[in-house]
N, C-alpha and C positions, 0 to 999 in steps of 0.2 A: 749673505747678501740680502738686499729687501727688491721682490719682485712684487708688482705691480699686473694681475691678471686684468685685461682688456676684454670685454665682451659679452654677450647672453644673447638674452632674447626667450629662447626654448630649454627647455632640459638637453639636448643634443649637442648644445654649446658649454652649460650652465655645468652639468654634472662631471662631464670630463674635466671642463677647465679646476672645478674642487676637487678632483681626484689627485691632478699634477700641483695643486695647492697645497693639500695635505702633506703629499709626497716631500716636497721642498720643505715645508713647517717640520716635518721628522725627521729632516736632516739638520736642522736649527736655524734656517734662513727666516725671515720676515718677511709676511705677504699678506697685502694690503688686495681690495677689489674695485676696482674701475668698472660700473657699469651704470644702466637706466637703473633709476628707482621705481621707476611702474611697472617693471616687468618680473619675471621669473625671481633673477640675480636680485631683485632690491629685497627681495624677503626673505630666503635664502641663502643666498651668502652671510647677511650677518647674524640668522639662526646657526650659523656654521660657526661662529665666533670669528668671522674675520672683519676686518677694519673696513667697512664702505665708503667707497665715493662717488657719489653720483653725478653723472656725466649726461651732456645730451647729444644726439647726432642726427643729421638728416637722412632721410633716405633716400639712394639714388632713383632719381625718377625714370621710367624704361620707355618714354615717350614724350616729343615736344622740346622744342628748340629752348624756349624761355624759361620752362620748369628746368632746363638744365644746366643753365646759368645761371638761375636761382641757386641751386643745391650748390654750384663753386661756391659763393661768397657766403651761405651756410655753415658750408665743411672748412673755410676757409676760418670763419668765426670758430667754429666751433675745437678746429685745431691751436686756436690761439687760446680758446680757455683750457684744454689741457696740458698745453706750455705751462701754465700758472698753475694747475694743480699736480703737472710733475715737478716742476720748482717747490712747493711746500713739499713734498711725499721725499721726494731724491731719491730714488731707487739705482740700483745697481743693472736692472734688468726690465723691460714692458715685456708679458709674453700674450700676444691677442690669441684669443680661443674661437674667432668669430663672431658674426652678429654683424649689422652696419655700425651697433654700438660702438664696436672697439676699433676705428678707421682714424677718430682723430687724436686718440691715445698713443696707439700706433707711430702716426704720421707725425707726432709731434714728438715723440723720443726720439725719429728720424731726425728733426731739422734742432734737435738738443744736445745730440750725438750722443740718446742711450743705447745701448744693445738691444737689439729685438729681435724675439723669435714668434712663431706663428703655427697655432696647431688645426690643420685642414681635417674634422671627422668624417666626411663625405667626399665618394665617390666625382662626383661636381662640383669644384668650389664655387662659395658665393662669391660676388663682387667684390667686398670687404678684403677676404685674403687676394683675391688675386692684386685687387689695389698694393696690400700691403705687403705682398710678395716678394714688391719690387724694391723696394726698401728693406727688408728684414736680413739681418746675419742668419737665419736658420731658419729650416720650416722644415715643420715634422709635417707627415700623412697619415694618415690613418692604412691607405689602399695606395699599392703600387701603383696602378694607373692615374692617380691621382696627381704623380711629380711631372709628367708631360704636360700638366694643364695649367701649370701654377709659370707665371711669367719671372724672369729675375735670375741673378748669378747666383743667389744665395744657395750653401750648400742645403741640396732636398735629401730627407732620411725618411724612409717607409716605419711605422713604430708599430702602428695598431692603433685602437682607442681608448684610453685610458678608461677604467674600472674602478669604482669607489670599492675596496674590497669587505665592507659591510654587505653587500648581496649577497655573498658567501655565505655568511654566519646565519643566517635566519633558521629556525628552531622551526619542524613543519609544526609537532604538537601544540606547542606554543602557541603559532601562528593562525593554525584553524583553533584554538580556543578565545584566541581574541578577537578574532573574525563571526563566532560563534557558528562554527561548521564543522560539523561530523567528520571523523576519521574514518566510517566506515562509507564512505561513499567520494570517489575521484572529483576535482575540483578545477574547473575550467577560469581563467581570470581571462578580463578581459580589461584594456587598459588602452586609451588613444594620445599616451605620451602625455609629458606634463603639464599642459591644457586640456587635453582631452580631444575627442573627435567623434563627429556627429555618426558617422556612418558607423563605427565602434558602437556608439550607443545605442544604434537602432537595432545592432545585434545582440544586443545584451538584454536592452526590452523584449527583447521577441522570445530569449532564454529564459528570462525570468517568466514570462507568461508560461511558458509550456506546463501542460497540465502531463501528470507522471515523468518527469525528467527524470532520467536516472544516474543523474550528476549535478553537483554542487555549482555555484557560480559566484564569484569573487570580481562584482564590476566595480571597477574604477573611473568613476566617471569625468573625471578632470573640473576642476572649480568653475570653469566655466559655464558649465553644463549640468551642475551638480543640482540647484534647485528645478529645471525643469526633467531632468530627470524624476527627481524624487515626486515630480508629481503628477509625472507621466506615468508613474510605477503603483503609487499610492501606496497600502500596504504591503509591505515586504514580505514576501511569500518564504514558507520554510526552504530551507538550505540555498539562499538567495545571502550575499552579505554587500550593501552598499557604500562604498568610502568615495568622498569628494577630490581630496589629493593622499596619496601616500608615502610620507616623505620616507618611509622606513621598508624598502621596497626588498631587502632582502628575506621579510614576512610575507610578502606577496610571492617571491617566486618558490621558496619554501613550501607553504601552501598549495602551490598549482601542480597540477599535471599537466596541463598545456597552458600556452597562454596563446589570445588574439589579440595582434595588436599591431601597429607598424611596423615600418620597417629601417627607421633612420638608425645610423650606423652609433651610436651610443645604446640605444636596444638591443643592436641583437648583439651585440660585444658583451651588453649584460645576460642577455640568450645562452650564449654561447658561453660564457665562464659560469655559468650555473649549470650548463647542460639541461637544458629545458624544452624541449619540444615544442615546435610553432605554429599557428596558424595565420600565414601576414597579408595585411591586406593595407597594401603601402598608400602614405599619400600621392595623390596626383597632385598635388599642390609646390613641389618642388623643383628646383633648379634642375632640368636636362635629364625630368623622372628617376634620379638617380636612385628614389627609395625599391622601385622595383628591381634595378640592379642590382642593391645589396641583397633585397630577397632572396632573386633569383641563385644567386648566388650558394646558400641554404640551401633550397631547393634539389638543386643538380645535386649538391650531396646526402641528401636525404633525410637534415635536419627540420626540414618544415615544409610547407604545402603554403603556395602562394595563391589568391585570390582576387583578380583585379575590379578596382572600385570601379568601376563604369560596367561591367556585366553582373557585380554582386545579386545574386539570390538568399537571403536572408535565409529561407527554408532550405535552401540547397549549405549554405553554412553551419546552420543547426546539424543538420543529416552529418557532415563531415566530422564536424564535433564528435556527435553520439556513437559514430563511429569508432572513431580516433582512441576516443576514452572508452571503448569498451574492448581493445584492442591491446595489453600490456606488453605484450612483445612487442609491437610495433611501436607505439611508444618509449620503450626501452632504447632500442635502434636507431629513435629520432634522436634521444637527449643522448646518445653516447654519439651520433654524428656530429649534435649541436656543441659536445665538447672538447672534442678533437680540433675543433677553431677557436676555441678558446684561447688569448691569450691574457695573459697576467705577468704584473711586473710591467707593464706598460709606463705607469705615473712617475714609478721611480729611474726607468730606462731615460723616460724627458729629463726629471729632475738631476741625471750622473752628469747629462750633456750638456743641459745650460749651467752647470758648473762650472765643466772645458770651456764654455764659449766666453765665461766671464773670465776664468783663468784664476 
């Protein structure tokens, strides 16, 4: 069949929706990417070798009578130009992965009468699925709690979050030689998701300045952030290694003994199939705070140590760190709890079922 992936925005959208991509391409189906060009997906996806098409969508305004009338005859337009670019494509299947990207994709396989499914990675759905909820033959979740929030008759299946399973494979020796970081000393990464995040960075400057660290530091500073970083940092100090994005993220968790870093539910699903020890310090910036939810989540079983951005202590973080990493047992303890939630086979579980759904 040729599917048609709807959606981006962030890596939390971007990486799972390529994971159930792949999945489907290794069963021999054809799959094309529906998204923005200025985001995550427009550079991305077709480094991934898939067929791009770039798409544009409004976003729902959350305040003001006439901005919301505005954004009808937008979504309105904008559903009418993905009519025409499913009409060229002709897919068998739309499957939205989220974003508001993927709403008029979606909504227009609806009123074409393609099949469509819809994959919710968070605990709160955004806008976009619950719009497209109501429309969809199928909608996976990532989280049980997740199917009472999602509106629509459409049958809801709990899956998990799909997993590129390249995270796996990373090589540590390899990994800290390309990094250029010692094997004889533990390696903290620190990473604010596929853009990056300011409050991440602020704790990663504050590690790299430490004078006598007695641990490695692997910051990922996300493109956004990546030049005032580097020049907030100036020279790189020894066993310090700085990358801008790391699209080859299974040398990153390879390399670490812990990582800090969010908490959105494509992270720690990558957390947790790695088995890797955490320290999360969730956005506040999302829908119904759900990132501290998934944290917390870790937490209660003793795969990670949550920190909330509104009380963070840099120095009080550092300290946890130095701890944490001089600590192998407990560290142990963390990534064998962080694995035990592990799941895998997620991509290819989506890919058996939107088989059944096309038939």
């Amino acid at each position: 069949m040729k599917v048609v992936l709807a959606g981006g925005g962030t890596g939390g959208h971007v990486y799972p929706a390529l994971a159930m991509g792949d999945a489907l391409k290794a069963r021999g189906h054809e799959v094309v990417y529906a998204g923005a060009a200025d985001r995550l997906e427009g550079r991305v996806a077709p480094d991934r070798g898939y067929d791009f098409h770039p798409v544009t969508a409004p976003q729902f305004p959350r305040s003001g009578l006439a901005r919301k009338i505005g954004f009808a005859g937008s979504l309105a337009g904008a559903i009418l130009r993905s009519r025409a670019l499913l009409g060229e494509v002709k897919p068998d299947l739309v499957l939205g992965v989220g974003g508001y990207i993927m709403a008029p994709t979606v909504l227009a396989a609806w009123t074409l009468g393609v099949p469509r499914a819809i994959h919710e990675a968070n605990v709160a759905p955004g806008m976009a699925n619950k719009l497209c909820a109501r429309v969809s033959d199928l909608v996976f979740t990532t989280y049980e709690k997740t199917r009472g929030r999602l509106p629509g008759s459409a049958p809801k299946e709990t899956v998990g979050c799909p997993v590129n399973p390249k995270v796996l494979k990373g090589d540590r020796e390899a990994a800290l030689a390309r990094y250029g970081l010692s094997p004889d000393k533990p390696v903290a990464m620190v990473v604010g998701g596929s853009l990056g995040a300011a409050t991440l960075n602020a704790v990663a400057l504050a590690a790299a300045r430490m004078t006598n660290r007695p641990w490695q530091l692997l910051w990922i500073t996300g493109p956004r952030y990546h030049e005032e970083a580097s020049r907030d940092l100036g020279a790189v100090p020894p066993g310090v290694a700085v990358v801008g994005y790391e699209d080859r993220m299974g040398d990153a968790y390879a390399a670490a003994d812990i990582a800090i870093c969010r908490a959105g539910s494509s992270t720690l699903s990558e957390l947790t199939a790695v088995g890797l020890p955490s320290l999360l310090i969730p956005s506040p910036n999302v829908t119904e705070n759900h990132q501290e939810a998934n944290a917390r989540g870790l937490e209660e079983i003793g795969a990670a140590l949550v920190m909330v951005e509104s009380k963070l202590d840099v120095n009080a973080a550092l300290d946890t760190i130095t701890d944490l990493l001089a600590d192998r047992e407990r560290l142990t303890e963390m990534g064998g709890s962080a694995r035990s939630q592990g799941r895998l086979g997620v991509a290819e579980q989506v890919a058996s079922r939107l088989e059944q759904l096309i038939g």
